[in-house]
PDBQT receptor file of N, H, CA, C and O in Angstrom, charges set to zero:
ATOM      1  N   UNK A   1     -39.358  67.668  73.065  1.00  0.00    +0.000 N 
ATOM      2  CA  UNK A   1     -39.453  66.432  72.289  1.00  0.00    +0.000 C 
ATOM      3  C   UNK A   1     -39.366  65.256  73.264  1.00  0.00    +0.000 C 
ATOM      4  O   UNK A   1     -38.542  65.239  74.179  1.00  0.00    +0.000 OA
ATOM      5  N   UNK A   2     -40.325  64.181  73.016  1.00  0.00    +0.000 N 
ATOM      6  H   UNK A   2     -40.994  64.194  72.272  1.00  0.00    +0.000 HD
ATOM      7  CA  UNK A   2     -40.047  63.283  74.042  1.00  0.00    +0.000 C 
ATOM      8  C   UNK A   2     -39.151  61.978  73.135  1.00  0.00    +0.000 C 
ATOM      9  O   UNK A   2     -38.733  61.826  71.987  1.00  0.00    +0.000 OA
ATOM     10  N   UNK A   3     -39.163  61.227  74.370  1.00  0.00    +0.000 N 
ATOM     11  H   UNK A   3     -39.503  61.351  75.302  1.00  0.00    +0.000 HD
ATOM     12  CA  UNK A   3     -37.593  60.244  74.077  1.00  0.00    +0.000 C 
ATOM     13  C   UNK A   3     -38.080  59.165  72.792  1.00  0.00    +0.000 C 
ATOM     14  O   UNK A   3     -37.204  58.736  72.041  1.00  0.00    +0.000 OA
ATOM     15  N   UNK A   4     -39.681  58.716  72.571  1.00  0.00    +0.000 N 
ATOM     16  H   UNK A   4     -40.393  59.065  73.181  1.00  0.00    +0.000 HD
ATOM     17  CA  UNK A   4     -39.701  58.252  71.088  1.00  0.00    +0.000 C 
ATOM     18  C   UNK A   4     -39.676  59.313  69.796  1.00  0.00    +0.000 C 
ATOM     19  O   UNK A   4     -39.333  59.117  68.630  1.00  0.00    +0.000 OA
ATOM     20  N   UNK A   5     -39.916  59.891  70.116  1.00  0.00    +0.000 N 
ATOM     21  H   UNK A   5     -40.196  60.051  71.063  1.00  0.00    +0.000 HD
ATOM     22  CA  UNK A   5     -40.000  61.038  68.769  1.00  0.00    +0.000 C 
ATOM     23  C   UNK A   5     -38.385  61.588  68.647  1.00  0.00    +0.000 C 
ATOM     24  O   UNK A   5     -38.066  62.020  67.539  1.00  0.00    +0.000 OA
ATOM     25  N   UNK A   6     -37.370  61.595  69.701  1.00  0.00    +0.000 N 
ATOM     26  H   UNK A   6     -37.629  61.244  70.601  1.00  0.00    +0.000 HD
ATOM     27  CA  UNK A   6     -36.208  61.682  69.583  1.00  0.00    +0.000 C 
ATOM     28  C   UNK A   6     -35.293  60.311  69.093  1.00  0.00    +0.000 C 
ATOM     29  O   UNK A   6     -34.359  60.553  68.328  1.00  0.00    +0.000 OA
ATOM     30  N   UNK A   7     -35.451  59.307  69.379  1.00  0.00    +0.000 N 
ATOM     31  H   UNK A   7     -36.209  59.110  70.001  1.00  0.00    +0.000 HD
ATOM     32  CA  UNK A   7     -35.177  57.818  68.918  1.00  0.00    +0.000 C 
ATOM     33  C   UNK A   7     -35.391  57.715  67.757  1.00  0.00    +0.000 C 
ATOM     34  O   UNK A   7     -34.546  57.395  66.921  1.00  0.00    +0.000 OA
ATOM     35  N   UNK A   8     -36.674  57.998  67.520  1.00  0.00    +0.000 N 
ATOM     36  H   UNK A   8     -37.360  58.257  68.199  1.00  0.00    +0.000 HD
ATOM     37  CA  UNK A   8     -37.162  57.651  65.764  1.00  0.00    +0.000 C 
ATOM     38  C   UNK A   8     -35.511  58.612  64.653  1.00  0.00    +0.000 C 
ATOM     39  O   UNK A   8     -34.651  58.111  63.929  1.00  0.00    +0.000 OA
ATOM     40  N   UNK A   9     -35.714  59.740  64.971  1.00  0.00    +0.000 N 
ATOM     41  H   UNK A   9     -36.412  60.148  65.559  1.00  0.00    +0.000 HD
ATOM     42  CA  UNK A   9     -34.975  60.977  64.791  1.00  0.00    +0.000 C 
ATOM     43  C   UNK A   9     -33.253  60.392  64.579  1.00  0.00    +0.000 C 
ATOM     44  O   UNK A   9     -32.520  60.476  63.593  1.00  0.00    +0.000 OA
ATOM     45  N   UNK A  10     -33.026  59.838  65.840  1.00  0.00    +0.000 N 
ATOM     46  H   UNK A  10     -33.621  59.770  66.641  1.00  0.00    +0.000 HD
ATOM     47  CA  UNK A  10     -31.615  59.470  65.119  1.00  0.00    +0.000 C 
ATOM     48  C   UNK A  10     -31.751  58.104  64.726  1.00  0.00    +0.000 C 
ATOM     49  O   UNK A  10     -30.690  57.777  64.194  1.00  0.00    +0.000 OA
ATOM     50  N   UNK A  11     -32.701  56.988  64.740  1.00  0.00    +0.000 N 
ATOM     51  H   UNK A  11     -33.563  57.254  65.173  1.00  0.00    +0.000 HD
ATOM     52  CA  UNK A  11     -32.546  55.901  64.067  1.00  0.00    +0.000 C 
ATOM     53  C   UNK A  11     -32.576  56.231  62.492  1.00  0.00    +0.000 C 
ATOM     54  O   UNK A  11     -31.839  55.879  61.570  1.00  0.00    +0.000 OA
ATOM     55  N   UNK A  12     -33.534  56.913  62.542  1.00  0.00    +0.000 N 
ATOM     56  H   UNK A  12     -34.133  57.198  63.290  1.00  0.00    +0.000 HD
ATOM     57  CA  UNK A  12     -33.685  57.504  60.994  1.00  0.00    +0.000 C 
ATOM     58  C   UNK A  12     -31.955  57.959  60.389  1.00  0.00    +0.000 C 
ATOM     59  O   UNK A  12     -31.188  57.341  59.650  1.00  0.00    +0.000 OA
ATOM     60  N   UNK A  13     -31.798  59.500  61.195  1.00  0.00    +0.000 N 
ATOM     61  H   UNK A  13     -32.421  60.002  61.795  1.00  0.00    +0.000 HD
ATOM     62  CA  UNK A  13     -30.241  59.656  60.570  1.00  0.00    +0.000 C 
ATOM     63  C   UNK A  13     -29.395  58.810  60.543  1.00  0.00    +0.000 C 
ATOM     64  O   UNK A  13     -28.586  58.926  59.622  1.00  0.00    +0.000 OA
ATOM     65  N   UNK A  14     -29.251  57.895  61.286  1.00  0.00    +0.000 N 
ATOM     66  H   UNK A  14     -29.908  57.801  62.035  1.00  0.00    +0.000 HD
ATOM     67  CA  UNK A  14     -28.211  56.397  61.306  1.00  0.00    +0.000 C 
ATOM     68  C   UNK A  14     -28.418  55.822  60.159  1.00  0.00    +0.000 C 
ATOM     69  O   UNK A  14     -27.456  55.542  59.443  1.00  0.00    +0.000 OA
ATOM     70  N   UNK A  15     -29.886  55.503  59.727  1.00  0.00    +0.000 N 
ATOM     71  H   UNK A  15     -30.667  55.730  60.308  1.00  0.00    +0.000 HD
ATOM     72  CA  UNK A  15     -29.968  54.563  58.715  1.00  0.00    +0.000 C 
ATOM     73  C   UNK A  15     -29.451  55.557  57.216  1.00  0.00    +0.000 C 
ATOM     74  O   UNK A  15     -28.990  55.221  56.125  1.00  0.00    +0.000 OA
ATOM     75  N   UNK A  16     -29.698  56.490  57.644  1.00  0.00    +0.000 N 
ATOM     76  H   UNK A  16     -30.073  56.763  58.530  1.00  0.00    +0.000 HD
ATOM     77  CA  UNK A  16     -29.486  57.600  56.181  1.00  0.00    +0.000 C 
ATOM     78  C   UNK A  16     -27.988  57.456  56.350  1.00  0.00    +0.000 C 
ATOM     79  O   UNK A  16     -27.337  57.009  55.406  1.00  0.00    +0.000 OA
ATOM     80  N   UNK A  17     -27.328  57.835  57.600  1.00  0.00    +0.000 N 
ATOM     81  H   UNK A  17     -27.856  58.198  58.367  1.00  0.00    +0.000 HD
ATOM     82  CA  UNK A  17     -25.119  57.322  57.387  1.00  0.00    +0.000 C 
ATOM     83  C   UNK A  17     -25.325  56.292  57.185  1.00  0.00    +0.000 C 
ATOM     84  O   UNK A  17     -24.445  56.337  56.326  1.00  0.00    +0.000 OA
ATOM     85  N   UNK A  18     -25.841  54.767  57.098  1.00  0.00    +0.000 N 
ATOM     86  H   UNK A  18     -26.557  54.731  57.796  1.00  0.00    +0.000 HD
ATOM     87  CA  UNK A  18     -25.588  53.806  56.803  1.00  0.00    +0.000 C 
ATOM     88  C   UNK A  18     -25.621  53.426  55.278  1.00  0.00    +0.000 C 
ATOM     89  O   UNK A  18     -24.836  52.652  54.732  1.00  0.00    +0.000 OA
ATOM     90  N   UNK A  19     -26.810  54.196  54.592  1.00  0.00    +0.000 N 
ATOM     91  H   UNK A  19     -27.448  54.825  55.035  1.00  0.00    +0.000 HD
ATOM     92  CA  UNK A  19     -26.885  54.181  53.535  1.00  0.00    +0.000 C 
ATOM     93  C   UNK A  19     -25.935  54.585  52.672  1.00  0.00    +0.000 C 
ATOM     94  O   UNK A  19     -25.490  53.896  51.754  1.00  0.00    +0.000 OA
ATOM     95  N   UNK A  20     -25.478  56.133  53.053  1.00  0.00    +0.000 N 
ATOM     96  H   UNK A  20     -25.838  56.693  53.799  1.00  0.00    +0.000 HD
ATOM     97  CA  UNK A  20     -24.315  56.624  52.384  1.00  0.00    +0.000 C 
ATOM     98  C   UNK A  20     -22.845  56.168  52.464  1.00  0.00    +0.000 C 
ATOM     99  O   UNK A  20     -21.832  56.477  51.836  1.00  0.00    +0.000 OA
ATOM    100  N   UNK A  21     -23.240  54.899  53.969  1.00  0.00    +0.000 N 
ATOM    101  H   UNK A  21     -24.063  54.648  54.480  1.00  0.00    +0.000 HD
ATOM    102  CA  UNK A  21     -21.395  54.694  53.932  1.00  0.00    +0.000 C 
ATOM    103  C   UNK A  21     -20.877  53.363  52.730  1.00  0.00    +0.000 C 
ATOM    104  O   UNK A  21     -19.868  52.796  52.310  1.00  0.00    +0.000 OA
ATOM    105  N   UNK A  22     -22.419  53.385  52.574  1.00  0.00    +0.000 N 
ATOM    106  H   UNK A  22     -23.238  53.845  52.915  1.00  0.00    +0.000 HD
ATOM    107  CA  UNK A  22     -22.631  51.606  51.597  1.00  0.00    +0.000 C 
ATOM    108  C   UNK A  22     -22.197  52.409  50.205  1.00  0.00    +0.000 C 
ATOM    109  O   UNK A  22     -21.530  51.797  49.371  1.00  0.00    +0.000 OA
ATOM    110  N   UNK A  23     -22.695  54.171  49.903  1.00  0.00    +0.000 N 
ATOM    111  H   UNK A  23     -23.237  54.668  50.581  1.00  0.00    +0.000 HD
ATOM    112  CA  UNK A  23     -22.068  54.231  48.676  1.00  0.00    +0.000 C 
ATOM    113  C   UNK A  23     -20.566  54.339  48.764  1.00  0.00    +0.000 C 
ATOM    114  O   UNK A  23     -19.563  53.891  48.209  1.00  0.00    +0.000 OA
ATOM    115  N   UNK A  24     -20.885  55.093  49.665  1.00  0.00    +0.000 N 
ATOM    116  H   UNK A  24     -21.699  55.457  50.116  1.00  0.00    +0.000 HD
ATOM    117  CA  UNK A  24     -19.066  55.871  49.733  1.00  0.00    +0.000 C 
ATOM    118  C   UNK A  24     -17.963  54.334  49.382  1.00  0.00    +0.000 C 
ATOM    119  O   UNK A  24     -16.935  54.384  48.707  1.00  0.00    +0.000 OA
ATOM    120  N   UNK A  25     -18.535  53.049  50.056  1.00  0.00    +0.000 N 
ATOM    121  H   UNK A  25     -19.370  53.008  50.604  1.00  0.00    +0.000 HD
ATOM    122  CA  UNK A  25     -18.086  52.159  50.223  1.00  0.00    +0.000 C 
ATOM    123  C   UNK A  25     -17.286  51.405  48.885  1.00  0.00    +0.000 C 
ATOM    124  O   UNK A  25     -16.141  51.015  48.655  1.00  0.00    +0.000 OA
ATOM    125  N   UNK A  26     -18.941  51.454  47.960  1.00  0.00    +0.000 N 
ATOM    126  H   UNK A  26     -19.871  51.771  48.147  1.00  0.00    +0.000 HD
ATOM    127  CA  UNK A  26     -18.850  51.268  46.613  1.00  0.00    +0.000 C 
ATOM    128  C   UNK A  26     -17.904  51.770  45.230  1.00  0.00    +0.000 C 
ATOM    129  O   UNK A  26     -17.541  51.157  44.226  1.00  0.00    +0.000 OA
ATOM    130  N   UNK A  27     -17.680  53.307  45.739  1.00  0.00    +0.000 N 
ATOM    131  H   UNK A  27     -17.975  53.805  46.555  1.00  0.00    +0.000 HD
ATOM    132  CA  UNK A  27     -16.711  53.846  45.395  1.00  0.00    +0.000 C 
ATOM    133  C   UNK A  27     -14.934  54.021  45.702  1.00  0.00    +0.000 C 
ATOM    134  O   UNK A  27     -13.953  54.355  45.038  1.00  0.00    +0.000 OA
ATOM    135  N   UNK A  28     -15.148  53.682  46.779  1.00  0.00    +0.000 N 
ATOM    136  H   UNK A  28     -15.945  53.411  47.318  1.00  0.00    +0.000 HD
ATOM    137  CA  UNK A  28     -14.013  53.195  47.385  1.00  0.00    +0.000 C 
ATOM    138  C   UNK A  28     -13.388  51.991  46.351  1.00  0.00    +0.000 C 
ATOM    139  O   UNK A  28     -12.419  51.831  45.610  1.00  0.00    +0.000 OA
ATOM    140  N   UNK A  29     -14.829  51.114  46.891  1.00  0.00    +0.000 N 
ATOM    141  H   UNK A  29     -15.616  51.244  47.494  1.00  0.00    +0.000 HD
ATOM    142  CA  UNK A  29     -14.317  49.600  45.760  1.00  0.00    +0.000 C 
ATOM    143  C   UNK A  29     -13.465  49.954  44.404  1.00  0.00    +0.000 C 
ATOM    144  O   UNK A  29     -12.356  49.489  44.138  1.00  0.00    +0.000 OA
ATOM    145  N   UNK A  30     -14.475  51.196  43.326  1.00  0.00    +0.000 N 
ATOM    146  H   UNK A  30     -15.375  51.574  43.542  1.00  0.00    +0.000 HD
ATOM    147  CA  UNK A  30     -13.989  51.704  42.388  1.00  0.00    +0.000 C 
ATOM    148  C   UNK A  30     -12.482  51.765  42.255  1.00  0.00    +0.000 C 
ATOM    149  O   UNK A  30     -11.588  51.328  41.530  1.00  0.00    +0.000 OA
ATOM    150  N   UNK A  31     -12.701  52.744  43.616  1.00  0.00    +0.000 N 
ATOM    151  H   UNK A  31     -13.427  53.100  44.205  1.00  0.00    +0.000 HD
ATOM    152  CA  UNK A  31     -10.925  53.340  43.371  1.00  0.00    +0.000 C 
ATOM    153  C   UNK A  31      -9.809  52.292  43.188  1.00  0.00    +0.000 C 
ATOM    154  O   UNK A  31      -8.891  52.161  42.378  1.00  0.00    +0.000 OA
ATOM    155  N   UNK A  32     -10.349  51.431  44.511  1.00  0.00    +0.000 N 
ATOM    156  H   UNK A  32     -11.094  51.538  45.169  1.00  0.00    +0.000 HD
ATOM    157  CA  UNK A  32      -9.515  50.411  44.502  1.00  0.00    +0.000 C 
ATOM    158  C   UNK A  32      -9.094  49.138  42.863  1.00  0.00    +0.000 C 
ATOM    159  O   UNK A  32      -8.116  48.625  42.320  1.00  0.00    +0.000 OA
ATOM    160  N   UNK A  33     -10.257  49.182  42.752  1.00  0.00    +0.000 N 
ATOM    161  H   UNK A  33     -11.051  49.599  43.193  1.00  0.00    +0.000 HD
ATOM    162  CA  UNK A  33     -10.492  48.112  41.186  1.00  0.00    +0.000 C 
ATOM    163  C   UNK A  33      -8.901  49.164  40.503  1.00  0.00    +0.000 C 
ATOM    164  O   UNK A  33      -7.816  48.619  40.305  1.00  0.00    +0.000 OA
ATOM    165  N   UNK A  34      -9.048  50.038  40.360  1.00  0.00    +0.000 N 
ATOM    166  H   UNK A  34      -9.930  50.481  40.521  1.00  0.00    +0.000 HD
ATOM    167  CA  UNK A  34      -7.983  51.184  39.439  1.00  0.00    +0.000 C 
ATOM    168  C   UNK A  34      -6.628  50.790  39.922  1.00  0.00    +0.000 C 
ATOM    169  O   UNK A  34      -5.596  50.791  39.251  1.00  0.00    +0.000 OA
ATOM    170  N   UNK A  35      -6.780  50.418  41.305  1.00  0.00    +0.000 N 
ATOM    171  H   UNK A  35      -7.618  50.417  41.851  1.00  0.00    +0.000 HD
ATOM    172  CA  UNK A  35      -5.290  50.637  42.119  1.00  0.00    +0.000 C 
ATOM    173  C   UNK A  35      -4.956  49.683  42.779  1.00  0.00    +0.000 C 
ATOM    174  O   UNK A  35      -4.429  50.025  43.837  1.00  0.00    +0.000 OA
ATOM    175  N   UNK A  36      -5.076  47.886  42.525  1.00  0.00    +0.000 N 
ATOM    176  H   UNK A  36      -5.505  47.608  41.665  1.00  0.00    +0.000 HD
ATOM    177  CA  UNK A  36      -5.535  47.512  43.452  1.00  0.00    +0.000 C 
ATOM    178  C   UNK A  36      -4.372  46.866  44.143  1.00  0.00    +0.000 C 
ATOM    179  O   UNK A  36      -4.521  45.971  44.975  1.00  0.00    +0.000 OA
ATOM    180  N   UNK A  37      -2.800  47.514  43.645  1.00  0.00    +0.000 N 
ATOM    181  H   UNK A  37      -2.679  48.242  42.969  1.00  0.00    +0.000 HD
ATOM    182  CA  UNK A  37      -1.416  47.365  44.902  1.00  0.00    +0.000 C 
ATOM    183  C   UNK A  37      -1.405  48.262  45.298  1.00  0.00    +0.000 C 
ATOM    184  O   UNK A  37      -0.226  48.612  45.363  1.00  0.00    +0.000 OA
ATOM    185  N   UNK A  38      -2.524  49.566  45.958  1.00  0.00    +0.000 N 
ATOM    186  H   UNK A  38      -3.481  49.281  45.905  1.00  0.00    +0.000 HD
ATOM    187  CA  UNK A  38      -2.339  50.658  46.908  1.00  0.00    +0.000 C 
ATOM    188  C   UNK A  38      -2.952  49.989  48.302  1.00  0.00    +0.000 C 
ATOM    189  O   UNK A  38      -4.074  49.734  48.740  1.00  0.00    +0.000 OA
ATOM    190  N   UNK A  39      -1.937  49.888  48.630  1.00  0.00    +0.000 N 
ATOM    191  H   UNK A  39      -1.026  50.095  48.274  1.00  0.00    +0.000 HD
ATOM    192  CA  UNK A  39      -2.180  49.364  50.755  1.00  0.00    +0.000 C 
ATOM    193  C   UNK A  39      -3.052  50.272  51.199  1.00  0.00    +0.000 C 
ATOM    194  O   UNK A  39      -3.935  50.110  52.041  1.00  0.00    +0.000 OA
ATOM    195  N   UNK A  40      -2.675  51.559  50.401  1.00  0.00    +0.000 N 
ATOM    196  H   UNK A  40      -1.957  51.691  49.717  1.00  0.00    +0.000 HD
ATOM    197  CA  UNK A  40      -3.581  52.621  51.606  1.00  0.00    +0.000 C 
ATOM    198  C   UNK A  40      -5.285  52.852  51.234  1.00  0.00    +0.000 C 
ATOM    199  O   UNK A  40      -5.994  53.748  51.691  1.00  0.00    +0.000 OA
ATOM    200  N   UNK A  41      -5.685  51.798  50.298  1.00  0.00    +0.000 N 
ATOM    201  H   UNK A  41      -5.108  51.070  49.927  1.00  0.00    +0.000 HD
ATOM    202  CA  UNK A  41      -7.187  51.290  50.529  1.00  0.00    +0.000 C 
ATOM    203  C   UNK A  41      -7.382  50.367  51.542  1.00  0.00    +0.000 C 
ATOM    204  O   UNK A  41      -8.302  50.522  52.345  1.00  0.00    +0.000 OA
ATOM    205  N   UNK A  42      -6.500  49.270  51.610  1.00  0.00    +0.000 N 
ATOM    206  H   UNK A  42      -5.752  49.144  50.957  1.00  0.00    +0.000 HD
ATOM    207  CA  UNK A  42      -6.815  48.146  52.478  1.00  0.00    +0.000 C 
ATOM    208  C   UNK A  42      -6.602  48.421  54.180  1.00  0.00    +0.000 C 
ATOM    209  O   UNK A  42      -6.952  47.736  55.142  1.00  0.00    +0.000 OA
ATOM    210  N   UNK A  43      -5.651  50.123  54.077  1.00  0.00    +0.000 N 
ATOM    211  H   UNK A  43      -5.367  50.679  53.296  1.00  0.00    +0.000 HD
ATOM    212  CA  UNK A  43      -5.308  51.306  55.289  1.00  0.00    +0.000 C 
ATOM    213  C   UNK A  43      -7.125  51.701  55.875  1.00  0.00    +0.000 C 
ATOM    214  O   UNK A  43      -7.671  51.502  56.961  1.00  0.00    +0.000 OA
ATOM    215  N   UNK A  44      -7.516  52.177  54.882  1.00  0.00    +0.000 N 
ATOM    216  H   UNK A  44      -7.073  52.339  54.001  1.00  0.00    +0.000 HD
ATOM    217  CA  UNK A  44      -9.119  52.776  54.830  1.00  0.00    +0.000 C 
ATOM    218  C   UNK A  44      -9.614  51.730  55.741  1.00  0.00    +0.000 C 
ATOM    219  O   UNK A  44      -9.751  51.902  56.952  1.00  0.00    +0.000 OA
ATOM    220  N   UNK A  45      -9.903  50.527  55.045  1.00  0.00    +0.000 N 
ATOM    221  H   UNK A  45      -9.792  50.388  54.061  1.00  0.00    +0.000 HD
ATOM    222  CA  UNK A  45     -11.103  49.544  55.231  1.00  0.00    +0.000 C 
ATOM    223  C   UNK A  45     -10.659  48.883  57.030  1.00  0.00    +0.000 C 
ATOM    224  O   UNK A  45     -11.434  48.385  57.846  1.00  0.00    +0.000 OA
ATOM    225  N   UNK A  46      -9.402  49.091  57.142  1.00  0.00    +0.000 N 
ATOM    226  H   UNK A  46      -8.773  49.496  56.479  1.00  0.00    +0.000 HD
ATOM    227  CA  UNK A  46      -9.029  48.544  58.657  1.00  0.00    +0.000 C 
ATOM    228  C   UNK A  46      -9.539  49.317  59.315  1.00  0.00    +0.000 C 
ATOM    229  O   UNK A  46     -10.154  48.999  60.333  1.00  0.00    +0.000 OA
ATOM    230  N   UNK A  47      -9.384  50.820  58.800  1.00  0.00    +0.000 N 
ATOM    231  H   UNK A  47      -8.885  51.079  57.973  1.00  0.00    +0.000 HD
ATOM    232  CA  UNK A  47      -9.472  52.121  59.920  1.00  0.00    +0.000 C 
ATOM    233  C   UNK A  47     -11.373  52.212  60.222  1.00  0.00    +0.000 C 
ATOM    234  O   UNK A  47     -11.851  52.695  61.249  1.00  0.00    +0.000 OA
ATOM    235  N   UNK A  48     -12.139  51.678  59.161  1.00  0.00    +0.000 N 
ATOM    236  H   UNK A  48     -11.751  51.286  58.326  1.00  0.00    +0.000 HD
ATOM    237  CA  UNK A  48     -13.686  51.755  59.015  1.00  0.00    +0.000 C 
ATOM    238  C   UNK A  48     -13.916  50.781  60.199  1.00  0.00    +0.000 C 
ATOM    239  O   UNK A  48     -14.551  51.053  61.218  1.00  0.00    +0.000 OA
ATOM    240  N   UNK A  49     -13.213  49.429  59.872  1.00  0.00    +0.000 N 
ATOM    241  H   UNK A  49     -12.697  49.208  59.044  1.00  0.00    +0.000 HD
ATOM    242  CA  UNK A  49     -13.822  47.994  59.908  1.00  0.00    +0.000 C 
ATOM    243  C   UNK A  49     -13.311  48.552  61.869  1.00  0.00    +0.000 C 
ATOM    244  O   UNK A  49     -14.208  48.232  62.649  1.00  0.00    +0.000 OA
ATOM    245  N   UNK A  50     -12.344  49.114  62.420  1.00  0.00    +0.000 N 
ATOM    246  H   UNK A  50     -11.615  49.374  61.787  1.00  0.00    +0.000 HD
ATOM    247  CA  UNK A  50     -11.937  49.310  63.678  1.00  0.00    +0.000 C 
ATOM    248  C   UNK A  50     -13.158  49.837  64.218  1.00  0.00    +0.000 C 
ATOM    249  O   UNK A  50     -13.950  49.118  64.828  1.00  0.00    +0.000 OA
ATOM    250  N   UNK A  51     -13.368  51.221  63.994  1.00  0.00    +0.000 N 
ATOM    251  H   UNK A  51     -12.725  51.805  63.498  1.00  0.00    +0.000 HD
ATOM    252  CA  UNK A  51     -14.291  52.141  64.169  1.00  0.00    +0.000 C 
ATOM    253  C   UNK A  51     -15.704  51.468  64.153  1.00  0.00    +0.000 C 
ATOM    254  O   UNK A  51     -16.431  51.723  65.113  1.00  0.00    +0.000 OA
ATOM    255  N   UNK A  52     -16.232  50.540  63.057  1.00  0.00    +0.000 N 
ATOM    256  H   UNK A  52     -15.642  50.333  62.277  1.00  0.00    +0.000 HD
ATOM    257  CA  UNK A  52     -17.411  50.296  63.587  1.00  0.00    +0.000 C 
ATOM    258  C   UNK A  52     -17.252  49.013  64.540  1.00  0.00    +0.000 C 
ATOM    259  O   UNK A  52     -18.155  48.891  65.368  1.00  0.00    +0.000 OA
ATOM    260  N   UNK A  53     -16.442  48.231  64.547  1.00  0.00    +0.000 N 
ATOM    261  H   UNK A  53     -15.709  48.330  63.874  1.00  0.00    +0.000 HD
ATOM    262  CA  UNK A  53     -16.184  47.484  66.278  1.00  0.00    +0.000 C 
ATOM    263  C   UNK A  53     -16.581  48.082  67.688  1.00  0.00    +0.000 C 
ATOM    264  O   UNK A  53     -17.103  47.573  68.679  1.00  0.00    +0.000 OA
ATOM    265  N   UNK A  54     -16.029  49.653  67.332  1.00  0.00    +0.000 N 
ATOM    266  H   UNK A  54     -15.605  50.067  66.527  1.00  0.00    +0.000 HD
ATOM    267  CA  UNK A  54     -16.541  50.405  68.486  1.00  0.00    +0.000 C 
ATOM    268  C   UNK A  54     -17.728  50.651  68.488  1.00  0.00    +0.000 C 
ATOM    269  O   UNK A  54     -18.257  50.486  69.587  1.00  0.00    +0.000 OA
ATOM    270  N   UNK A  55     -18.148  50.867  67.968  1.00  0.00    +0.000 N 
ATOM    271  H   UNK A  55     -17.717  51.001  67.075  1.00  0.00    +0.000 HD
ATOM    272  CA  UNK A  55     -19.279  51.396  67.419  1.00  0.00    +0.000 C 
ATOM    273  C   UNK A  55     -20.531  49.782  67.692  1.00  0.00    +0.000 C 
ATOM    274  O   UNK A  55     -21.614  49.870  68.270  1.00  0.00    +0.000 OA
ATOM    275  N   UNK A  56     -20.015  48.623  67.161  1.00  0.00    +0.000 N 
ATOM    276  H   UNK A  56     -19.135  48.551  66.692  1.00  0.00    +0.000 HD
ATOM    277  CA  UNK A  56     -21.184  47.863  67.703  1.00  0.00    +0.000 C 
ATOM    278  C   UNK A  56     -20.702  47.477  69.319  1.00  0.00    +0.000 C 
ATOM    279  O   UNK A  56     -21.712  47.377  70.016  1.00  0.00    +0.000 OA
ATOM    280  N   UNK A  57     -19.759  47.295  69.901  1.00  0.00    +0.000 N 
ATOM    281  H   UNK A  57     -18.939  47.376  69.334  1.00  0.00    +0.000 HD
ATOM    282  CA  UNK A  57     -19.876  47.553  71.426  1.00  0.00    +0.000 C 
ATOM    283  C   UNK A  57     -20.536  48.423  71.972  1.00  0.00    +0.000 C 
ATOM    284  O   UNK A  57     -20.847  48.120  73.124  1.00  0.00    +0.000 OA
ATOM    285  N   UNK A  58     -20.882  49.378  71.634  1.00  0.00    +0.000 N 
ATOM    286  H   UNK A  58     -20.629  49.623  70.699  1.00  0.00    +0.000 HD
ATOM    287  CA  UNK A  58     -21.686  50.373  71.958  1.00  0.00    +0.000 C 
ATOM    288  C   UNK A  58     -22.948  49.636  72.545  1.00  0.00    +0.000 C 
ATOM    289  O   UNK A  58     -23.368  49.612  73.702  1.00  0.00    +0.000 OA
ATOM    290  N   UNK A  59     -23.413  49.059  71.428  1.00  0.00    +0.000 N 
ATOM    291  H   UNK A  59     -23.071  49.079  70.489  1.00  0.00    +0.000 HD
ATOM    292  CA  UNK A  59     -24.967  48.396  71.515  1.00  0.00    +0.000 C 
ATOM    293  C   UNK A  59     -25.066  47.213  72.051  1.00  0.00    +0.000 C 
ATOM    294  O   UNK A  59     -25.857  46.467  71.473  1.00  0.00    +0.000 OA
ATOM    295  N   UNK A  60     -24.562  46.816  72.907  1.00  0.00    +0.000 N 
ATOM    296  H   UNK A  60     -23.920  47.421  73.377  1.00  0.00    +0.000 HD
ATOM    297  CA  UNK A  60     -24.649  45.117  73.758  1.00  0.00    +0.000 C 
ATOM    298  C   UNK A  60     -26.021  45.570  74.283  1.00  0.00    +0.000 C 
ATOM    299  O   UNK A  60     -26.687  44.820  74.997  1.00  0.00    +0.000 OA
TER     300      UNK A  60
């Protein structure tokens, strides 16, 4: 496989986790709407919001 046909390949799967983290996200919201003096949602969203920090340093 050469290096565009491999690029396409994980831009594609990225955009497909991006898509699903927007539901997962949505549901999250849900839970939270139900619960919304549980810290350990606002625990979640630090631990996401950290992780993709790393995650856009990656890409400078």
């Amino acid at each position: 496989m050469n290096t565009t046909l491999q690029y396409k390949d994980l831009k594609d799967m990225i955009d497909e986790k991006l898509n699903l983290l927007n539901e997962k996200l949505k549901n999250h919201q849900d839970s939270f709407n139900q619960n919304p003096t549980n810290w350990g949602f606002v625990g979640d969203l630090q631990n996401i919001s950290n992780t993709l920090d790393e995650v856009l340093k990656s890409l400078k």
